[in-house]
N, C-alpha and C positions, 0 to 999 in steps of 0.2 A: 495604576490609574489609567482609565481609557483613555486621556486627554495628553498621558506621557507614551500612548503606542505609536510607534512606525505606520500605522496604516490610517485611511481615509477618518477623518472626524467628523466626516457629514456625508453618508454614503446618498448619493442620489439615481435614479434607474437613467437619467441621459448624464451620468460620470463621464466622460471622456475616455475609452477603451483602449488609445494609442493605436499603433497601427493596424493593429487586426481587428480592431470593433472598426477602422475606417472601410477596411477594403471587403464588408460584410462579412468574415470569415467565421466569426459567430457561430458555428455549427452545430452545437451541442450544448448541455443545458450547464457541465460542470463548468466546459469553459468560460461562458459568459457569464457565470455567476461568481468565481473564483478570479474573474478579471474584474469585475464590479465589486464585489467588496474588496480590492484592493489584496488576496491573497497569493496572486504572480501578478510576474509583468513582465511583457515579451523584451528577448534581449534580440534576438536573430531568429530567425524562421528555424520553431522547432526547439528553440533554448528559453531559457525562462529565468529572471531572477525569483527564488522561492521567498517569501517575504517572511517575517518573525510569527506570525499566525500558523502560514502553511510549514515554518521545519519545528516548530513546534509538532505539531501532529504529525510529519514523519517521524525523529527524531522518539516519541510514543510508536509508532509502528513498528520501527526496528527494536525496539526495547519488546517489544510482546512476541517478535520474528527470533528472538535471541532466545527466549526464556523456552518455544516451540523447540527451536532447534536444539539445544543445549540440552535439553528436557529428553531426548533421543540419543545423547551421548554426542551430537554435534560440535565443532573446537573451530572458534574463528579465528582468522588471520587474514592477511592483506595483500594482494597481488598486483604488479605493476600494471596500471590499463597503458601504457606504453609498451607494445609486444612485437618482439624481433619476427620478423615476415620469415626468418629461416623456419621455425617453428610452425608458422601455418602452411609453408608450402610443406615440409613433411607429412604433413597429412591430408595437401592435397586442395585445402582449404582456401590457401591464398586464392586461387582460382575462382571456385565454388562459389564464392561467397559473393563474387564481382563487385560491381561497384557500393553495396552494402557497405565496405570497408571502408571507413578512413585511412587513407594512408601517407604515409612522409616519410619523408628522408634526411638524416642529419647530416651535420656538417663536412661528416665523414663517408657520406652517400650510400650510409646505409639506410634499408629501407623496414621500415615499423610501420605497424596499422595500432590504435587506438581501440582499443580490445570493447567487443560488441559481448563475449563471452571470452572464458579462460577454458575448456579442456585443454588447449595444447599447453599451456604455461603450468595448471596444475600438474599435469601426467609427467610434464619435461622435472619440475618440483620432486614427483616420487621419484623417476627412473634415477636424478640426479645423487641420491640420499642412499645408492645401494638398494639391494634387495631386505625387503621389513622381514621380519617374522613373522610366522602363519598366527602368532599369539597377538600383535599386534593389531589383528584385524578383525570385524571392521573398521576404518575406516572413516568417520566422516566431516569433511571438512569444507568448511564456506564463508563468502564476506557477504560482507554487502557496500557497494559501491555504485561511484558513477561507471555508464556503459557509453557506450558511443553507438550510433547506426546510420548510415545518410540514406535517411527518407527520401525517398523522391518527393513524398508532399508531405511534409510533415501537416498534421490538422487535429484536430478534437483537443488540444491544448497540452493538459500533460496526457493525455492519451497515447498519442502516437507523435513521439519528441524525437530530434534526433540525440540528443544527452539526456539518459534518466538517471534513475536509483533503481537499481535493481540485487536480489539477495540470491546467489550463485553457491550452490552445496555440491560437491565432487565426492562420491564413495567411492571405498575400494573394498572388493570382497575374495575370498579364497577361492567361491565353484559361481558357479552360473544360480545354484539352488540358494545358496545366503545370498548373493545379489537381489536374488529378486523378493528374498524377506524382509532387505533392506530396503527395497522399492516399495514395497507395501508401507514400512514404518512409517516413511517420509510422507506417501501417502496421508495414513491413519493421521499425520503430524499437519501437514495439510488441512486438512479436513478441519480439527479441533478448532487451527487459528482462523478460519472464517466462521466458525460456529461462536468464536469467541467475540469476532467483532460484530454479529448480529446478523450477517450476511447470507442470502439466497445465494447459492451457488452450485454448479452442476459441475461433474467431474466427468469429460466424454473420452472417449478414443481417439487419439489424436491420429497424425503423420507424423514421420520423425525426422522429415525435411533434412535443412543443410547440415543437422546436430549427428544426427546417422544414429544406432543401435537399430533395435531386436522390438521395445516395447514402447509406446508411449502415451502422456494420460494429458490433456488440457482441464483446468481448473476456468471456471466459464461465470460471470456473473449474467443469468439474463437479459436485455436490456434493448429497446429498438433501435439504438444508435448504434449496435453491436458490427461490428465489422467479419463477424464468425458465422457463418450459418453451421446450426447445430440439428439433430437427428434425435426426438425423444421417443423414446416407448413408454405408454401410459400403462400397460401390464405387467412390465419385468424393469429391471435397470437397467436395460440397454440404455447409453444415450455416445452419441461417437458427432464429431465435426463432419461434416456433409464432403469432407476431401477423401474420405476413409472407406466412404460409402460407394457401393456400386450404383453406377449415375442410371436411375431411372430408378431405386428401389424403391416401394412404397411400402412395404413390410416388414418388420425388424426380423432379422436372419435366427433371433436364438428364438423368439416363441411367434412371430409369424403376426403377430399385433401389427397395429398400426403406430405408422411412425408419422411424427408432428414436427415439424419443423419452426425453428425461432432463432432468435436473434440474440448474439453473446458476445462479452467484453473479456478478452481471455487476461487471465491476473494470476497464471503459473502456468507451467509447464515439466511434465518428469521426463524422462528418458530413460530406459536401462540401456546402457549401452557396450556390453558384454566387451568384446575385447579391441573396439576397433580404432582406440586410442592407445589404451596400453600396450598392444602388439607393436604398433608402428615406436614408441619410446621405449620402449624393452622398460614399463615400470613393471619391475619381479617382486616377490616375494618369496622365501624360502619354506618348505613342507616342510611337516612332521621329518619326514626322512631327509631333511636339509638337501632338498633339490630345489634350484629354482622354477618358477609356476609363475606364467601371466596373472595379475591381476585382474577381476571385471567389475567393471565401473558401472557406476550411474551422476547422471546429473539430473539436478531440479529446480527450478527456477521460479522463483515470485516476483513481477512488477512492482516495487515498492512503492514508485509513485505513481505507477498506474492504478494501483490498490485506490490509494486514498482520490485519486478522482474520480473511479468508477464508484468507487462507495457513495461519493458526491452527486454523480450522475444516476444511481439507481434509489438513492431515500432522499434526495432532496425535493422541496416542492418547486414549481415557476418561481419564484419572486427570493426564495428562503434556502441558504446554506442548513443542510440536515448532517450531522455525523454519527457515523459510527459511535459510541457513546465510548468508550476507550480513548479513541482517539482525538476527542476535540480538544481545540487549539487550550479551554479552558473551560473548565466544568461548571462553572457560576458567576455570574454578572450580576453587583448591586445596583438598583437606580436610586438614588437618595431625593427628596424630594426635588422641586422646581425652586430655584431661587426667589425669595419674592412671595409664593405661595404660603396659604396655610399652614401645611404640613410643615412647612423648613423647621419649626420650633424643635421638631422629633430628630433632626438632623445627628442629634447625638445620640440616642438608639441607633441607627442606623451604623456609625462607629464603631460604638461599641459590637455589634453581629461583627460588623467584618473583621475589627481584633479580633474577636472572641473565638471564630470561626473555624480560624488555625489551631488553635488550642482546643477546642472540644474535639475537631474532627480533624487529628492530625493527615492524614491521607490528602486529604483538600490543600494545604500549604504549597505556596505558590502556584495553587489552580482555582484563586479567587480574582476578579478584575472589581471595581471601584467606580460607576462610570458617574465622574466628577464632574460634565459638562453640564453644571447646572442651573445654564443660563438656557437650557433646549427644555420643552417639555419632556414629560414622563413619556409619553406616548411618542414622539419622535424619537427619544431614545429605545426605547421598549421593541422600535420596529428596527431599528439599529441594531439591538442584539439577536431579534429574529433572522435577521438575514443571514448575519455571523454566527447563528445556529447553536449558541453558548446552550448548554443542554438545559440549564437551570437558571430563570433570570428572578429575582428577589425583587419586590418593587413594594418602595415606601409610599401608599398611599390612602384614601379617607381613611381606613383602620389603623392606620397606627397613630391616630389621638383617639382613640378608643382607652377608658377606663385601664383593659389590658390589650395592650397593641399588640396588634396580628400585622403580619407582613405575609403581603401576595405572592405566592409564590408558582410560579410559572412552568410547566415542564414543557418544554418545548417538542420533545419526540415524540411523548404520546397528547399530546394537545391538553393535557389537564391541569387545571387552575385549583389552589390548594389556598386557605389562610391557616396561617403557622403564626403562635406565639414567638420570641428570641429562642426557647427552650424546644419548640416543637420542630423549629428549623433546625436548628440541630442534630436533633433526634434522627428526621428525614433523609437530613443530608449523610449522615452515617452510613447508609446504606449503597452510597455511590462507589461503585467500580473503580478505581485508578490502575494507571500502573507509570 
């Protein structure tokens, strides 16, 4: 029942924003929209409580990030984000990274940083376990957790936080040549889950900055708020991050086209990065002829909640939360008539769909809402669920005292308006994606 949620029961455009709608920080459109319906709410510059709407639709992302990764032979496990600073200064890192890092000291004066990423903690993981078996591999393993980073200005909401959710995959391969077949997979694995969530997105040529290797790829949603300037070719598939590129080119180097330049919200990142963590951890493995042999790694990374704001930020409209259709907080929203009105007499039709609902179309179960406030018109509810972007909004109204009632049924992504019998909503709703 919408009336028993956590979040706002009368969403209004001058809602009170807390401190960052005060000091106009507003910048972007996910944030100000994801702070108005009530889906965060700023704890400290950069942090955010996620509210029962928004870890709902994470909570669905990592579930479709699992089924991707796993799908590839991928194996999850959990790594401390508390990480011994011995470990990053072996590779040089502590340094590197300056004040990016969180970092503290226990009581015992030793000093840990608050892990932005894990290579050194994974690699320290294999070197510690002995040398694997050349049978053993590949290789690959990732969480998905909170990260840490201190922004200098943290802004654009969950954009650019200094605590996200982010989904961290460490391979390990026998030669340089399976590493980079593995890099492809993860790729190709890439690729699928933004095709899955409906997403425009561009895969360019990265840097491979503080991370180090050999090769690396950024995964890019287009978008003008994008903080990436990107490099396309309209003739071939070049497209690479404008840091990659030689500064004045105006030509793509493989077919000599022209290159267009725009605006990206990066929401992954690969790396192959052959031996320059497992060198320094001595993580081995044993050959065929039982000699030990460096391992070569790759890492790959997805914003998890950068994901779902940039999704917010590139299909929503000015005024209306749009999701990804996988991912929303809730696939269907009933309006039941107006109190008082006409219609109420049908109040039990309407009932009945939503029992019935779970049962015809078991997928949908507990991805139906009820919205009970029916002392508000249909139409201020109606703009209620548009905002909160529920992909399918049902509304009891003149047609259902019709002979045989039809209910209105609303799609909100592609803008089309449908009348459905009890039987024909059903029918419709069948067809919806879950996961």
């Amino acid at each position: 029942l919408v009336s028993r949620l956590f979040q706002p029961a009368n969403l209004r455009e001058d809602r009170e924003l807390g401190v960052e709608g005060r000091q106009g920080e507003l910048t972007c459109k996910s944030q100000r929209l994801m702070l108005q319906a009530g889906l965060i709410h700023p704890a400290s510059p950069g942090c955010y409580y996620y509210l029962p709407h928004t870890l709902r639709a994470v909570e669905k992302l990592v579930r479709v990030i699992d089924q991707e990764m796993q799908a590839i032979g991928g194996q999850k496990l959990n790594m401390p984000s508390l990480c011994a600073a011995d470990l990053w200064k072996r590779s040089e890192r502590w340094d590197l990274m300056g004040k990016e890092l969180f970092r503290l000291r226990d009581r015992h004066n030793g000093e840990y940083c608050l892990g932005p990423t894990h290579e050194e903690t994974v690699t320290e993981l294999i070197a510690s376990l002995g040398s694997l078996s050349y049978r053993q591999l590949p290789l690959l393993l990732y969480q998905i957790t909170r990260k840490f980073r201190d922004e200098p200005k943290p802004r654009f909401g969950l954009l650019r936080g200094r605590e996200f959710y982010m989904k961290d995959m460490y391979t390990f391969d026998v030669s340089e040549e399976a590493a980079r077949q593995t890099y492809d997979t993860v790729c190709q694995a890439y690729c699928h889950l933004f095709q899955r969530l409906g997403l425009s997105f561009v895969k360019v040529q990265a840097d491979t900055g503080s991370i180090g290797g050999k090769l690396s790829h950024e995964f890019q949603l287009p978008a003008d708020i994008g903080e990436d300037r990107l490099l396309i070719c309209a003739n071939c598939s070049f497209s690479a991050n404008v840091e990659t590129v030689q500064a004045g080119e105006a030509n793509c180097p493989e077919c000599h086209g022209k290159l267009t330049e725009t605006k990206g919200i990066e929401v992954g990142h690969t790396f192959y990065l052959g031996t320059t963590y497992s060198s320094v951890f001595s993580a081995l493995y044993n050959t065929p002829q039982n000699k030990p042999a460096v391992t070569e790694m790759g890492c790959f990374g997805l914003g998890v909640t950068r994901i779902l704001a940039a999704s917010i930020e590139v299909l929503s409209t000015e005024d209306s939360i749009r999701w990804p259709g996988l991912l929303a907080p809730y696939q269907v929203c009933i309006l039941p008539p107006k109190k008082g009105s006409k219609e109420e007499q049908a109040t039990g039709l309407v009932d009945a769909l939503y029992d019935g609902l779970g049962e015809a179309v078991p997928a949908l179960r507990g991805e139906v809402l009820l919205d009970d406030r029916t002392q508000l018109t249909i139409g201020k509810r109606l703009k209620d669920a548009s905002r909160l972007g529920y992909p399918y909004v049902i509304v009891a109204g003149r047609r259902i005292l019709e002979d045989q009632p039809h209910f209105e049924v609303w799609c909100q992504n592609t803008g089309e308006t449908v009348f459905l019998t009890r039987e024909g909503v059903f029918d419709f709703l069948r067809n919806v994606q879950t996961v």
